[in-house]
C-alpha positions as CSV (number, residue, x, y, z in Angstrom):
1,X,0.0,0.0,0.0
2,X,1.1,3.4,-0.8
3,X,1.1,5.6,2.0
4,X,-2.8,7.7,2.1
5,X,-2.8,10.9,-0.5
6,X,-4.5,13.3,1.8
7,X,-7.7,15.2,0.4
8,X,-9.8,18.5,1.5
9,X,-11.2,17.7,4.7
10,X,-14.3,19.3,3.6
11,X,-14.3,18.9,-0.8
12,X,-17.3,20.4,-1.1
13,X,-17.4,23.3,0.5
14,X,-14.9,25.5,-1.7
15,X,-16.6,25.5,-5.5
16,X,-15.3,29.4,-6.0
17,X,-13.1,31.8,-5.1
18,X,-15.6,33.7,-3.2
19,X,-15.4,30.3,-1.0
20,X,-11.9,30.6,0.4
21,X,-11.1,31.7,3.4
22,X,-9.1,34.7,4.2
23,X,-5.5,32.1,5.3
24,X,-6.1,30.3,2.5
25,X,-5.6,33.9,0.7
26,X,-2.5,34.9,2.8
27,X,-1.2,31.4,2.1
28,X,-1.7,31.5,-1.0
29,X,-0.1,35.3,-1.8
30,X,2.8,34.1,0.5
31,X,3.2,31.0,-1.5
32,X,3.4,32.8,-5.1
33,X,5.5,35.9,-3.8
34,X,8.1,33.7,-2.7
35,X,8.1,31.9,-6.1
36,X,8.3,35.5,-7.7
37,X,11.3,36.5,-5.7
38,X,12.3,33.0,-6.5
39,X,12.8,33.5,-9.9
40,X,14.0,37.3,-9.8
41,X,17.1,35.9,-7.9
42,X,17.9,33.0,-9.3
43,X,18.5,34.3,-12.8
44,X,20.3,37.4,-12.1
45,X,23.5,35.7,-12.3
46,X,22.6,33.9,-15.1
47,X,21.8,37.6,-17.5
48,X,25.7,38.6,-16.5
49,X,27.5,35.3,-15.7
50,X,30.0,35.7,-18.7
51,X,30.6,39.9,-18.7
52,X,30.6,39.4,-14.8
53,X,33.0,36.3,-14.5
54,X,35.1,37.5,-17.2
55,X,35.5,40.6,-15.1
56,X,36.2,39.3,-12.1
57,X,39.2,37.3,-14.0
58,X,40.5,39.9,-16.4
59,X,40.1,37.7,-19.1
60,X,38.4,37.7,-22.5
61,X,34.4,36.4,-22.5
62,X,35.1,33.8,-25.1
63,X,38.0,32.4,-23.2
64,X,37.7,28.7,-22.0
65,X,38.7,30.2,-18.6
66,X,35.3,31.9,-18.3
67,X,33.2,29.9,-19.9
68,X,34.8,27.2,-17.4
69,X,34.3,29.3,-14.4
70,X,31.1,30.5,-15.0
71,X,29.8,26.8,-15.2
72,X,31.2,26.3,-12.0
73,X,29.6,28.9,-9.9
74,X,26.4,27.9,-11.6
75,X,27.0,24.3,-10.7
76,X,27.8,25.5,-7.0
77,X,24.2,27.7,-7.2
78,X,22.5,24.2,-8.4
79,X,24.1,22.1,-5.3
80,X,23.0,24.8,-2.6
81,X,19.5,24.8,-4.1
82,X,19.7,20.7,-3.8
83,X,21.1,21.0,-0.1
84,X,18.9,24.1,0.8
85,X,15.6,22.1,-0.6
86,X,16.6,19.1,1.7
87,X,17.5,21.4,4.7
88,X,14.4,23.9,4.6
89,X,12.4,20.9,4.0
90,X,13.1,19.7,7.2
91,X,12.6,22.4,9.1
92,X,9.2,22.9,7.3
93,X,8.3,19.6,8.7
94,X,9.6,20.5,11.8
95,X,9.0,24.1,12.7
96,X,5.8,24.9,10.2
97,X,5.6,26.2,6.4
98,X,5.6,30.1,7.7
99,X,8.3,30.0,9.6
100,X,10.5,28.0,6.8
101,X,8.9,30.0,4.1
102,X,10.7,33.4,6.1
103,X,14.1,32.1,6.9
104,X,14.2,30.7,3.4
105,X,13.5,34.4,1.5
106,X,15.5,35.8,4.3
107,X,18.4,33.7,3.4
108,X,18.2,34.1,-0.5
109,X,17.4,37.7,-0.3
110,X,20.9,38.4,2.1
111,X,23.3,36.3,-0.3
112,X,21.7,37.4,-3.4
113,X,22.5,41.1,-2.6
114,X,26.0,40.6,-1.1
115,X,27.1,38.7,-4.7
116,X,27.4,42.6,-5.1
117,X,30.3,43.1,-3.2
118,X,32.2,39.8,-4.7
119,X,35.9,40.8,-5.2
120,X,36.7,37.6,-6.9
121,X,35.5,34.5,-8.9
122,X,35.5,32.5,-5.2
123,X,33.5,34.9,-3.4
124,X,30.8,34.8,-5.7
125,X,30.7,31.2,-6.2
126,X,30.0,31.1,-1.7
127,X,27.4,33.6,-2.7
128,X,25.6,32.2,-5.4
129,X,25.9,29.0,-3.1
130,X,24.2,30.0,-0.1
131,X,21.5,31.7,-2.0
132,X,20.6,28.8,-3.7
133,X,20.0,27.2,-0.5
134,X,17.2,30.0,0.4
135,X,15.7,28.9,-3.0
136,X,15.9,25.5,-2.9
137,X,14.4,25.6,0.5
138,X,11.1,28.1,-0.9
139,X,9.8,25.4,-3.6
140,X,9.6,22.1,-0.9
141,X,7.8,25.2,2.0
142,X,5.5,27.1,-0.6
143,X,4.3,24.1,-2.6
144,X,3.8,22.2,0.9
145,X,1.7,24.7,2.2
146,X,-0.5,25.5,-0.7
147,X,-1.0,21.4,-1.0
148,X,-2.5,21.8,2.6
149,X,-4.2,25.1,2.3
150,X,-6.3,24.7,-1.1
151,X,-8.5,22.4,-2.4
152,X,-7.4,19.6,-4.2
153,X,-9.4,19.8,-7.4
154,X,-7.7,23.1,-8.1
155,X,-4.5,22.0,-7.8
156,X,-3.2,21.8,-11.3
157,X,-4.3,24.8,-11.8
158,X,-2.2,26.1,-8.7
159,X,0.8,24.4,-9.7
160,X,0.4,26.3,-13.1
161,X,-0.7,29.7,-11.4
162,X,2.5,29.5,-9.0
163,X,5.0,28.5,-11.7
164,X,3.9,31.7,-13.0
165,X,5.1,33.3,-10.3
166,X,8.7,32.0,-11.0
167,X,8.3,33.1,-14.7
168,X,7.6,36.9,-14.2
169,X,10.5,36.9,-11.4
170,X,12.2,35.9,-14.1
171,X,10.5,38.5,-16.5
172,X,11.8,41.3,-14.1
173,X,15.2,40.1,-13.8
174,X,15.2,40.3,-17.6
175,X,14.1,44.0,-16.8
176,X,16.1,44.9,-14.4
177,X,19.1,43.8,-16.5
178,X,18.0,46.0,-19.1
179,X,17.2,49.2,-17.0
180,X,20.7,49.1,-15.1
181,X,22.9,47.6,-17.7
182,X,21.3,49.4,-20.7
183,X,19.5,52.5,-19.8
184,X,22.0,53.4,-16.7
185,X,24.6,51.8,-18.0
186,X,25.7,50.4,-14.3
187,X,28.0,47.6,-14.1
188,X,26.8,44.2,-14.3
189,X,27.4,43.7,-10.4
190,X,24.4,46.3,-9.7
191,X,22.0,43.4,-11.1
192,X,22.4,41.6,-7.3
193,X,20.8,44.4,-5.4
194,X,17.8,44.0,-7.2
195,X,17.8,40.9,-5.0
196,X,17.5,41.9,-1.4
197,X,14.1,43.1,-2.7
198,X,11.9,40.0,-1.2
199,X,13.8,40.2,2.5
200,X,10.6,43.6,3.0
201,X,8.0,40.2,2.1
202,X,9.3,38.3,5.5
203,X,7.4,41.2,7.5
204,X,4.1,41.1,6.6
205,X,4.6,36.8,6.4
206,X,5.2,36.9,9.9
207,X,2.2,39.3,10.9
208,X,-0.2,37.5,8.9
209,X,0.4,34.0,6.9
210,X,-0.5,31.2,9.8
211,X,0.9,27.5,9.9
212,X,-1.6,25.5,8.0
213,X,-4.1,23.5,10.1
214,X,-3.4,20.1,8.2
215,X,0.4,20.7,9.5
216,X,-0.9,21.4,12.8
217,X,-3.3,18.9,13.3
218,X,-0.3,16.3,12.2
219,X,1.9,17.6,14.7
220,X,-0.5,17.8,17.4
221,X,-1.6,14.1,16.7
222,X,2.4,12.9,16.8
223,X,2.5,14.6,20.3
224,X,5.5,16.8,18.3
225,X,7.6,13.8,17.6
226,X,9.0,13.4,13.9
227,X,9.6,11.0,11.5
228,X,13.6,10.6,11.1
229,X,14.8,11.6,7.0
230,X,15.7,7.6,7.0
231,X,11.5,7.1,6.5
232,X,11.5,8.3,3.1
233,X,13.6,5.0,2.1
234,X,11.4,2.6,4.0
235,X,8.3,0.8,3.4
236,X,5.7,2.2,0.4
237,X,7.3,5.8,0.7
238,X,10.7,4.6,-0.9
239,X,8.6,3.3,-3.9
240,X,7.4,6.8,-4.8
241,X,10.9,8.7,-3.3
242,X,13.2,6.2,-5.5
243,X,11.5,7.4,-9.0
244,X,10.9,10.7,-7.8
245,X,14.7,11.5,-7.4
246,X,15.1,9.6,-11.1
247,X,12.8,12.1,-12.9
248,X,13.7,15.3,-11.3
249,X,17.4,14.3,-12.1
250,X,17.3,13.8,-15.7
251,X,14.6,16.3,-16.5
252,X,16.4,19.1,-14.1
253,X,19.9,18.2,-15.7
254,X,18.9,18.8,-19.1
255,X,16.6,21.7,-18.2
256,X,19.2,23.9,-16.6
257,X,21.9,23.2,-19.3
258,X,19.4,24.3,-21.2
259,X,18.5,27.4,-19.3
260,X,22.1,28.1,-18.7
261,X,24.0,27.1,-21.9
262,X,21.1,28.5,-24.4
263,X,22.6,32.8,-23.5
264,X,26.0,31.2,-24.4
265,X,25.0,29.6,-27.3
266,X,23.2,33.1,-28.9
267,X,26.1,34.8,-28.2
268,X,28.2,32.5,-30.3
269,X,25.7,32.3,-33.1
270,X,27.8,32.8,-36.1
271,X,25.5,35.8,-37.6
272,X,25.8,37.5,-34.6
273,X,29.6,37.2,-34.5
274,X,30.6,40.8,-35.7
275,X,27.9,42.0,-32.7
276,X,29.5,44.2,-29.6
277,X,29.2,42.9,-26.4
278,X,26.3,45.0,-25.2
279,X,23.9,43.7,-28.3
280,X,24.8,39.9,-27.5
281,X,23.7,40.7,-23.7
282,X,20.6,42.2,-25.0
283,X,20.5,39.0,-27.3
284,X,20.8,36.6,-24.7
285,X,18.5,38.9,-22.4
286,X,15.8,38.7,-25.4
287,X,16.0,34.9,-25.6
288,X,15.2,34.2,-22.1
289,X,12.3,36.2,-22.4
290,X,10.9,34.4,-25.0
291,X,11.5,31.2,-23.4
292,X,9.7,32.5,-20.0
293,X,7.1,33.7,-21.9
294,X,6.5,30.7,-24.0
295,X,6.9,28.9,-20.4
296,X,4.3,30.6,-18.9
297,X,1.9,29.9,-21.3
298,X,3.1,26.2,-21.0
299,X,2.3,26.0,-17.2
300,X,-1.5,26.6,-18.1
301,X,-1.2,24.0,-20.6
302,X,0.2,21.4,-18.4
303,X,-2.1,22.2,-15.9
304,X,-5.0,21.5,-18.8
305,X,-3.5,18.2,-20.4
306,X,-2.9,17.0,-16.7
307,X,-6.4,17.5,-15.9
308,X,-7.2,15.5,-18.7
309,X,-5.3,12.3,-18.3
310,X,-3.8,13.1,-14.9
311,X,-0.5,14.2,-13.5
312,X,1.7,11.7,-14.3
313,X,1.1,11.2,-18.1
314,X,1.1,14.7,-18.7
315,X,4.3,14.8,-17.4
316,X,5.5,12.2,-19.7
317,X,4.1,13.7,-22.7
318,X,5.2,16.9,-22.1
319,X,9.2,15.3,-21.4
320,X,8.7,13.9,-24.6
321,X,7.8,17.3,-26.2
322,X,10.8,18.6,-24.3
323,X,12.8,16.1,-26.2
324,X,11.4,16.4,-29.5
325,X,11.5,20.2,-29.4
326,X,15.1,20.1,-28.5
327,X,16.5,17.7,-30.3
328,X,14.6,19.5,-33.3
329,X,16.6,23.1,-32.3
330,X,19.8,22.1,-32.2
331,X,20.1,19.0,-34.0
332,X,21.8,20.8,-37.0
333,X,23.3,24.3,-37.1
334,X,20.7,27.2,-37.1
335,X,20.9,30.9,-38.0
336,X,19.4,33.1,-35.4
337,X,16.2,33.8,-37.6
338,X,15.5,30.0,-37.2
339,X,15.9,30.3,-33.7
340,X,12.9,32.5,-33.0
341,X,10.5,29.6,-34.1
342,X,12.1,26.9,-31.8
343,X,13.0,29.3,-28.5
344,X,9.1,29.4,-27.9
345,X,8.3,25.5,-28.4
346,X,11.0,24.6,-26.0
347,X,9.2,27.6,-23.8
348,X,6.0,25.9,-23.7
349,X,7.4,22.4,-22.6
350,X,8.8,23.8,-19.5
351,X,5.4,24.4,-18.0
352,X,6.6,20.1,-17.0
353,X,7.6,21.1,-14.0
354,X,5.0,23.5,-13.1
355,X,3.3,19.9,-12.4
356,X,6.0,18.6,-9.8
357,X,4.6,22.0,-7.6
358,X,1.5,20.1,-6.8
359,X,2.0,16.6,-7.6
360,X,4.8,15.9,-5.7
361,X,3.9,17.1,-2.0
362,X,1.0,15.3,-1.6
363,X,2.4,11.6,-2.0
364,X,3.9,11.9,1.0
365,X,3.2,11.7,4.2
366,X,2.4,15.3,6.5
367,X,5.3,15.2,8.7
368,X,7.1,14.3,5.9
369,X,6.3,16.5,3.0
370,X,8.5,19.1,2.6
371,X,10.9,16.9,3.6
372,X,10.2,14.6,1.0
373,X,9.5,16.8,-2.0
374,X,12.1,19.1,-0.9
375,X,14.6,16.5,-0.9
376,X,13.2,14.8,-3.9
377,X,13.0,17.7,-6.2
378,X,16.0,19.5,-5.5
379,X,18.4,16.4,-5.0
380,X,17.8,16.3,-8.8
381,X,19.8,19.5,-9.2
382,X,23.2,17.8,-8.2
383,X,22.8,15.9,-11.1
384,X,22.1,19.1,-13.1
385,X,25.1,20.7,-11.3
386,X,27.2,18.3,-12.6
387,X,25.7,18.1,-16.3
388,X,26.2,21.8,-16.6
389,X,29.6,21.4,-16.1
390,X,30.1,18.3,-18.4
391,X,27.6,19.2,-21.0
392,X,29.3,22.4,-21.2
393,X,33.2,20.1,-21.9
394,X,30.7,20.0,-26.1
395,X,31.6,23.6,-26.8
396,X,33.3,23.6,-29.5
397,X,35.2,27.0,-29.8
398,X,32.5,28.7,-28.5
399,X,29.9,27.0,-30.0
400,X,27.7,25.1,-27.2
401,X,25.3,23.8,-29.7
402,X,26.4,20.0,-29.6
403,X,25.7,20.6,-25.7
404,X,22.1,21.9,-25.8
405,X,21.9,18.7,-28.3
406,X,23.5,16.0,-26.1
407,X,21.0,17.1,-22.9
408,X,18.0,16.8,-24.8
409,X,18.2,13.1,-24.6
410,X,18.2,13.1,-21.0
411,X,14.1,13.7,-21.1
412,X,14.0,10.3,-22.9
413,X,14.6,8.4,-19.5
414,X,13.0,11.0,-17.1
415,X,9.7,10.2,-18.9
416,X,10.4,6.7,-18.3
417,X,10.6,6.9,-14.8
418,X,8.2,9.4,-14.6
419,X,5.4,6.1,-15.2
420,X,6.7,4.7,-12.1
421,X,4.9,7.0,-10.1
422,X,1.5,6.5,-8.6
423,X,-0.7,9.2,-9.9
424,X,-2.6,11.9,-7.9
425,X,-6.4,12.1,-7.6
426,X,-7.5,15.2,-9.5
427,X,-11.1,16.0,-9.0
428,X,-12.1,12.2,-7.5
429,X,-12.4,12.3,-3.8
430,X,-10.1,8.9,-3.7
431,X,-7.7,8.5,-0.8
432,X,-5.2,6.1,-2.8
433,X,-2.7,6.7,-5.3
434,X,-3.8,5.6,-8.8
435,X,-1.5,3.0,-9.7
């Protein structure tokens, strides 16, 4: 037996919007601002990585120095999100989803902003690292609580609603990139105050978001006592943590050498060779935001096909489209004119793991939920830590094409072990997994 996949206490009483309570609100607004903030810090770096890194070194951006570099501090920024997602889970589980959801912006706000001050390559790597552990922590707290806070037959549609969130963080990191390295023509350091922004959110969370009474209730009835880490590799729960780690490795690897490597590789398009630095950082600023863009439109998407033939086909299907659209863009060489068309297909398939926000949470146990999908979910971005780095050993003289290529196959096996799963109960009021 799997272990019970917990429903709304009361299913019928929330039809409408107009039905929800004024916590589920708060939790709700706390839940999506976090993912907002989420997404403003975590691609700052990314917008500057190579003028930044290439500063810091005093050496030329198309050197394998900094393109080596770079990849390092980003794989550093993928392993504190991993740790931070297993750590903040457990003090979710522990201490309540409010009180993790504030030391987790507090954390990624602080480190964000002092990347600022980073004299050297080293000191921004230990920032960008304990960031990441602030975000890493955010998606196991948010995702828990709004599991436990809203009603179950809107949860797709959550999932797809809070990915959003992440996507216009994103949108405004693009901006602020623009406005300050453009328009005010700042250095690219300035980028990283942008970041302390979310650390003014932790005020009102403490005045007004409340532990959620699910959480509460689970506590109350363990008379406080917890369920050591060890539990998620025992009994029914290892049979949905052991495939759960398997997709969200090989769908995070080859999503974040995508996200990372795809600036790099419009930079070294060969059309836009004879192009000063500042227009390939606008370039590379213009392709992100048509693959956020295209990925927010993808989260409703998902959220639609899943509520059609359930969570865990949709997220094979759309792993599959991850592959295909891929595989498809960089398959042969493409002039930047060709690129348009593909940058917005990959977009869309992204809205994949707008689906792990509400899927994953629930299959596990209360006490063990953030711990679970925290450790779950993020544990995958090791892997992707690591496949930054090596995917990024295909550049060829600048050219990163053959490693945007090579990582699209990875979505091949993530959607194989994404039908391990047990799927999640949508609208029916079941209290099983569907195997």
């Amino acid at each position: 037996m799997m272990p019970p996949i917990p429903t709304d206490p009361n299913p019928n009483t929330v039809t409408t919007l107009r039905d929800l309570s004024a916590n589920q609100w708060k939790s709700g607004i706390a839940a999506w601002l976090g993912w907002f903030f989420d997404g403003l810090d975590l691609h700052l770096y990314t917008i500057v990585a190579v003028p930044f890194v290439s500063l810091l070194l005093d050496a030329q951006q198309n050197s394998d120095t900094v393109r080596d570099t770079s990849a390092w501090i980003q794989a550093a920024f993928l392993v504190g999100w991993a740790l931070g997602g297993g750590f903040f889970g457990r003090i979710g589980d522990r201490l309540g989803r409010s009180r993790a959801l504030m030391l987790t912006i507090l954390t990624y706000a602080l480190f964000t902003g002092l990347a600022f001050f980073a004299a050297n390559w080293w000191q921004l790597l230990a920032f960008r690292f304990l960031a990441a552990l602030g975000i890493g922590g955010e998606w196991a707290v948010g995702a828990s609580m709004l599991s436990e806070t809203w009603p179950a037959r809107w949860r797709h549609w959550v999932a797809a609603v809070l990915q959003t969130g992440v996507n216009l963080g994103i949108l405004l990191a693009m901006l602020a990139g623009f406005v300050l390295l453009k328009l005010f023509e700042l250095p690219e350091r300035s980028v990283f105050l942008v970041g302390v922004l979310p650390a003014f959110m932790v005020l009102w969370i403490r005045r007004a978001v409340p532990e959620p009474a699910e959480w509460e209730a689970a506590r109350g009835n363990s008379n406080h006592s917890h369920p050591p880490f060890a539990e998620l590799f025992r009994g029914s729960v290892r049979r949905i943590t052991i495939p759960a780690i398997l997709v969200c490795a090989t769908s995070l690897t080859a999503h974040w050498a995508f996200m990372y490597w795809l600036a790099q590789h419009l930079r070294s398009l060969p059309d836009v060779a004879t192009w000063t630095d500042a227009d390939k950082s606008r370039l590379a600023i213009q392709g992100l935001t048509v693959i956020v863009t295209a990925s927010t439109v993808g989260n409703f998407l998902a959220a639609m096909l899943a509520s059609r033939v359930g969570y865990r086909l949709a997220i094979v299907a759309i792993c599959l489209g991850y592959f295909a659209t891929m595989f498809g863009a960089y398959r042969v060489p493409r002039e930047l004119a060709s690129m348009w068309y593909w940058l917005p297909a990959i977009g869309i398939c992204q809205g994949v793991f707008a689906l792990f926000t509400m899927y994953l949470p629930p299959l596990f146990p209360t006490l063990l939920r953030t711990t679970g999908a925290g450790f779950c979910y993020n544990i995958g971005r090791i892997a992707a830590a690591a496949g930054t780095i090596y995917f990024g050993t295909y550049g060829q003289a600048g050219d990163y094409r053959h490693a945007l290529y090579a990582t699209s196959f990875l979505f091949l096996p993530a959607a194989v072990f994404a039908l391990l799963l047990p799927e999640l109960p949508l609208v029916r009021g079941a209290a099983e997994p569907v195997e």
